[in-house]
matplotlib code that plots the C-alpha trace (Angstrom):
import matplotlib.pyplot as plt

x = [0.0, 2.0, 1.7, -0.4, -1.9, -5.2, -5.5, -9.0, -8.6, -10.5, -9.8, -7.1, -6.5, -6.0, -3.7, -2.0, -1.4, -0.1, 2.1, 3.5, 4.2, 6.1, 8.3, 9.0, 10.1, 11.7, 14.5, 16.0, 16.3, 18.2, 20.0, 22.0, 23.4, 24.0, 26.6, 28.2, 29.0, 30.7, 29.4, 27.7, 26.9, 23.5, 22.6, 22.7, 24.4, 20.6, 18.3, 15.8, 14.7, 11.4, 11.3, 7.8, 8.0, 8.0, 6.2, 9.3, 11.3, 14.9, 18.4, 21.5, 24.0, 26.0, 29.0, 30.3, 31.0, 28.2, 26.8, 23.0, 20.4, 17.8, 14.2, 10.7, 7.7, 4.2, 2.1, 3.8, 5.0, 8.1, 12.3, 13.5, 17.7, 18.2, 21.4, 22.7, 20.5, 17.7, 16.9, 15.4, 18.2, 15.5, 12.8, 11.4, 8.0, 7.3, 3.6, 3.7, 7.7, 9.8, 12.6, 15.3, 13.7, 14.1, 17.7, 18.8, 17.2, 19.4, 22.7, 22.0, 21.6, 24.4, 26.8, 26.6, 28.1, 31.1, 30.5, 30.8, 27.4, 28.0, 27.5, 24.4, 21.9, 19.1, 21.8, 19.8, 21.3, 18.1, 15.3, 12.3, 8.8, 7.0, 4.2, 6.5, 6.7, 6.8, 10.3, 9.6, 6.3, 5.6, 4.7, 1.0, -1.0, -4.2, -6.0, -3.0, -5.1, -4.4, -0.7, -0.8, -3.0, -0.1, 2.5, 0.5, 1.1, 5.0, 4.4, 2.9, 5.6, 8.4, 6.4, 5.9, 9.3, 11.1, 9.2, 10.7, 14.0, 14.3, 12.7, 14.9, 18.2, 17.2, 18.6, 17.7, 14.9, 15.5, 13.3, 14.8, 14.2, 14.3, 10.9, 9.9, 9.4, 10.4, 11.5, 14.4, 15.7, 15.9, 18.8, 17.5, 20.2, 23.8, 26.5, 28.9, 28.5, 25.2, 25.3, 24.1, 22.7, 18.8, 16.6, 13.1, 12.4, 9.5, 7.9, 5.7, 5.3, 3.1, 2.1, 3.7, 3.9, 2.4, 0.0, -1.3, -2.7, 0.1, 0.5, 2.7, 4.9, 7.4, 9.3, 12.4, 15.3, 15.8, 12.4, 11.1, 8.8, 5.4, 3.6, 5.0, 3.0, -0.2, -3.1, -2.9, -5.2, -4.3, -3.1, -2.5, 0.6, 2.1, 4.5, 4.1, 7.4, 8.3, 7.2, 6.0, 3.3, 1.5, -1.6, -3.1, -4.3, -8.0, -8.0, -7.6, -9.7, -12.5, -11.0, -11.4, -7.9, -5.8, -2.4, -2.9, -3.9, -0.8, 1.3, -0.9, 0.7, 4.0, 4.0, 2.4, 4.0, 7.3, 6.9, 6.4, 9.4, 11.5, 10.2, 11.4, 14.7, 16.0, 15.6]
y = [0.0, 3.4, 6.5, 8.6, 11.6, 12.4, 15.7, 17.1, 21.1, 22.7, 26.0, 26.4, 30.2, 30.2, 27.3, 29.7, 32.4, 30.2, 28.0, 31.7, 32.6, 28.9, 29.7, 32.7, 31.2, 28.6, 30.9, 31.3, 27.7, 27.4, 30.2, 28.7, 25.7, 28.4, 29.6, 27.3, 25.0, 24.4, 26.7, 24.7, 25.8, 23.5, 25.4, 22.1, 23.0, 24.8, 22.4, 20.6, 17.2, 16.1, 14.7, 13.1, 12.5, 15.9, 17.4, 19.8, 20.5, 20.5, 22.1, 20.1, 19.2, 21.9, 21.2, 23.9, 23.4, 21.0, 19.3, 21.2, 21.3, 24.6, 23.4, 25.0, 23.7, 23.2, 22.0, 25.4, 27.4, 27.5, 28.2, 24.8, 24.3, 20.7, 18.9, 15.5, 13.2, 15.5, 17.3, 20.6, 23.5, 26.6, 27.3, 31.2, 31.6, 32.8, 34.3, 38.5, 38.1, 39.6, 37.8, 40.6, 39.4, 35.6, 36.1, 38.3, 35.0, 32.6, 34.6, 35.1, 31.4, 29.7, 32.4, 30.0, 27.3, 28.6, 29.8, 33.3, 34.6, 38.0, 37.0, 35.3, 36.9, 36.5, 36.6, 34.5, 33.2, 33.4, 35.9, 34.7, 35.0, 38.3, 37.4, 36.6, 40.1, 40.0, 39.8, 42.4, 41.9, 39.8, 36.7, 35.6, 32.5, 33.0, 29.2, 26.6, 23.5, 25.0, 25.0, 21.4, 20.5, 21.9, 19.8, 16.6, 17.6, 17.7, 14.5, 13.0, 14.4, 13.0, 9.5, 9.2, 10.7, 8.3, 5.0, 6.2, 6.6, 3.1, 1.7, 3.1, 4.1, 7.5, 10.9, 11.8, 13.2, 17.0, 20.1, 22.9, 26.2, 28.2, 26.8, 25.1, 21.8, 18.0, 15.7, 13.0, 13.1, 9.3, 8.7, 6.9, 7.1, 8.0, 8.6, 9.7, 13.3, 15.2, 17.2, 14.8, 12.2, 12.3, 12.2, 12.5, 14.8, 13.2, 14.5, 17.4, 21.1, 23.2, 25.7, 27.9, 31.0, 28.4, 26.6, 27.8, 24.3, 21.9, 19.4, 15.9, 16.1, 14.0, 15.9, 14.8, 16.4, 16.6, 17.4, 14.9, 15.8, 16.9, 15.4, 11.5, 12.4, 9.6, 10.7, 10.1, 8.1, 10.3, 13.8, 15.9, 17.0, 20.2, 22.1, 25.8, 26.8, 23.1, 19.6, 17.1, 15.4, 17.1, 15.7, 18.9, 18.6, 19.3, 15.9, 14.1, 16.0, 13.8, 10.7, 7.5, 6.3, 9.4, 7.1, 4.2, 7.6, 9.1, 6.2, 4.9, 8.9, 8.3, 5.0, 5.8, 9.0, 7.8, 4.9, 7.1, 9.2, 5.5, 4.5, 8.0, 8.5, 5.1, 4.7]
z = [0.0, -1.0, 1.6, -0.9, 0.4, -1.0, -2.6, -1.8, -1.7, -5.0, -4.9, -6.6, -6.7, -2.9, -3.1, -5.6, -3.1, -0.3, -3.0, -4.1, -0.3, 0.0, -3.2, -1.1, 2.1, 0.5, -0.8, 2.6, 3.4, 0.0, 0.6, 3.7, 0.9, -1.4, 1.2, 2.8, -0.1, -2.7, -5.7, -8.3, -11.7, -11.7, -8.6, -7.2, -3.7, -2.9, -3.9, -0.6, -0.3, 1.1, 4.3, 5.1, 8.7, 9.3, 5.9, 5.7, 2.7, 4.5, 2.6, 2.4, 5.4, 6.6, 9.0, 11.4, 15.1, 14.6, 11.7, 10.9, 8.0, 7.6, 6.4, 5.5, 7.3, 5.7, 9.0, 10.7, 8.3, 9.8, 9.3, 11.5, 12.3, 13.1, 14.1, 12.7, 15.0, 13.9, 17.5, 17.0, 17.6, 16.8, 14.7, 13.3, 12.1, 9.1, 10.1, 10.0, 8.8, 5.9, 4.2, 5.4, 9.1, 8.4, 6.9, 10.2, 12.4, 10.0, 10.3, 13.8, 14.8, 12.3, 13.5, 16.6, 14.6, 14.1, 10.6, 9.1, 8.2, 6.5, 3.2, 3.8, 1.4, -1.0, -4.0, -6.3, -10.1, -11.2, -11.7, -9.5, -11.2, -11.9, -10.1, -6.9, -5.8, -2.4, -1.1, 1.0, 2.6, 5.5, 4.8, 5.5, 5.8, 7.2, 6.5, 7.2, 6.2, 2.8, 3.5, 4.8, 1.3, -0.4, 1.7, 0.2, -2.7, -2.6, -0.5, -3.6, -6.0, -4.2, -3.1, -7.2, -8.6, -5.7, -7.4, -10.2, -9.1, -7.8, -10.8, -13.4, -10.9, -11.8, -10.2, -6.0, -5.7, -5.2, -4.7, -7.2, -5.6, -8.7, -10.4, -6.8, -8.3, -7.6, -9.7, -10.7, -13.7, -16.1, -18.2, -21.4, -23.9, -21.9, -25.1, -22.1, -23.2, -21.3, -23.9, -26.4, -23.9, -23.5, -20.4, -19.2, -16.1, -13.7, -10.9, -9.8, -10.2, -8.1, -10.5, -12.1, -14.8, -17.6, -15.4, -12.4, -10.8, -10.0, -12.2, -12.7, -15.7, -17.7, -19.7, -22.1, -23.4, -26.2, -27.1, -29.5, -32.8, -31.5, -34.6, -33.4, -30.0, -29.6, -27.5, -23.9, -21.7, -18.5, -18.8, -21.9, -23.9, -23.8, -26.3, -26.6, -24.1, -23.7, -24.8, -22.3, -20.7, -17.8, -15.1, -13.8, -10.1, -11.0, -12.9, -9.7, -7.2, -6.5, -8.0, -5.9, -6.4, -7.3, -6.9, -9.4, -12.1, -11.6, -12.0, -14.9, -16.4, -15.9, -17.4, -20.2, -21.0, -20.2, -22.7, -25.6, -24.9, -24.5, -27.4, -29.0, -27.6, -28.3, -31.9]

ax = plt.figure().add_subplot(projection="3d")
ax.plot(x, y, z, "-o")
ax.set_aspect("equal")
plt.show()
């Protein structure tokens, strides 16, 4: 029996606003691997992991005096500092916070570990969003059950991405903080070169510029001839900014076995692209 988490929350404008307030937030915990690692030009040294005890997305290891991870909360909405054995060293709220407030708390509490702060800053490689425009507002959740709905649904991204990483000894599982998704990432066709190897993303999106509802997705690289695409059972295609195969949320609510229709997705989407990319 898999640890599926059933998605019953419909309206998905206000899961919008709390998703965009999460993307928000999220930026400091990656921020801390940005750091204190090595630089990577993947941005790899800030990407999260799911960790479904504790419905948290948490950053990467970090030693100083002591050996910590930073992670984002969705039962609390909460900034949490763990050590190795994963006791609790502090938490900060996000509620009626700014992301200047939440960065002074970080710098403030890993200064403890021996490690020099000052450059700890929202310096991000990328642009964030347009409609992400509150870097400077306090953050604000004012219904959490819609925080913890959206919690399920990363649950569910990572439960399904992880299948597929065992199945096909696919990439980790990571949470990229620039487009807030999850996936793992399928080799199909390795030459030795990534240049001119090809792979299929899977995993889940919450919503984003394109599409606002979150959605499951495989998508390949490189992108093969839309016109060689068969109709899908579950889910459509999409190929107007990039070609893949997407399972928007609202095709589940209400659905008495949500699990079983997002596998039946990936396997059928991902067999087309196999069958394209390894001709």
């Amino acid at each position: 029996m898999s640890n599926w988490q059933t998605l019953t929350y419909s309206d998905f404008e206000k899961l919008k606003e709390v998703k965009d307030q999460f993307h928000l937030g999220v930026q400091n915990v990656a921020a801390v691997g940005r750091k204190f690692l090595e630089e990577n030009k993947e941005d790899k040294n800030a990407t999260l992991v799911w960790i479904p005890e504790y419905q948290r997305l948490a950053g990467k290891w970090i030693d100083g005096s002591i050996r910590f991870r930073s992670s984002i909360g969705f039962s609390d909405f909460a900034v949490h500092l763990v050590d190795e054995h994963v006791n609790s060293i502090s938490s900060f709220t996000l509620h009626d916070k700014s992301h200047p407030k939440v960065m002074v708390w970080l710098e403030e509490q890993i200064a403890h570990f021996g490690l020099d702060t000052s450059q700890l800053i929202l310096n991000l490689p990328y642009d964030l969003p347009e409609y992400l425009a509150g870097v400077g507002k306090p953050f604000a959740i004012e219904e959490m059950e819609i925080a913890i709905e959206l919690g399920h649904y990363f649950h569910n991204g990572h439960l399904i991405a992880d299948e597929v990483r065992k199945a096909y000894n696919a990439s980790r599982v990571q949470c990229w903080p620039h487009h807030f998704d999850i996936s793992t990432q399928i080799t199909v066709n390795n030459t030795g070169n990534p240049e001119t190897s090809s792979y299929v993303n899977v995993g889940l999106s919450p919503g984003d510029e394109e599409i606002a509802v979150p959605y499951f997705f495989a998508a390949p690289w490189p992108y093969p001839p839309t016109n060689e695409l068969p109709k899908l059972t579950h889910g459509k295609w999409v190929d107007e900014h990039w070609v893949g195969a997407v399972l928007p949320a609202p095709e589940l609510i209400g659905k008495e076995d949500q699990y079983k229709s997002v596998r039946r997705f990936m396997s059928e989407s991902f067999a087309v692209f196999r069958k394209l990319m390894t001709y």
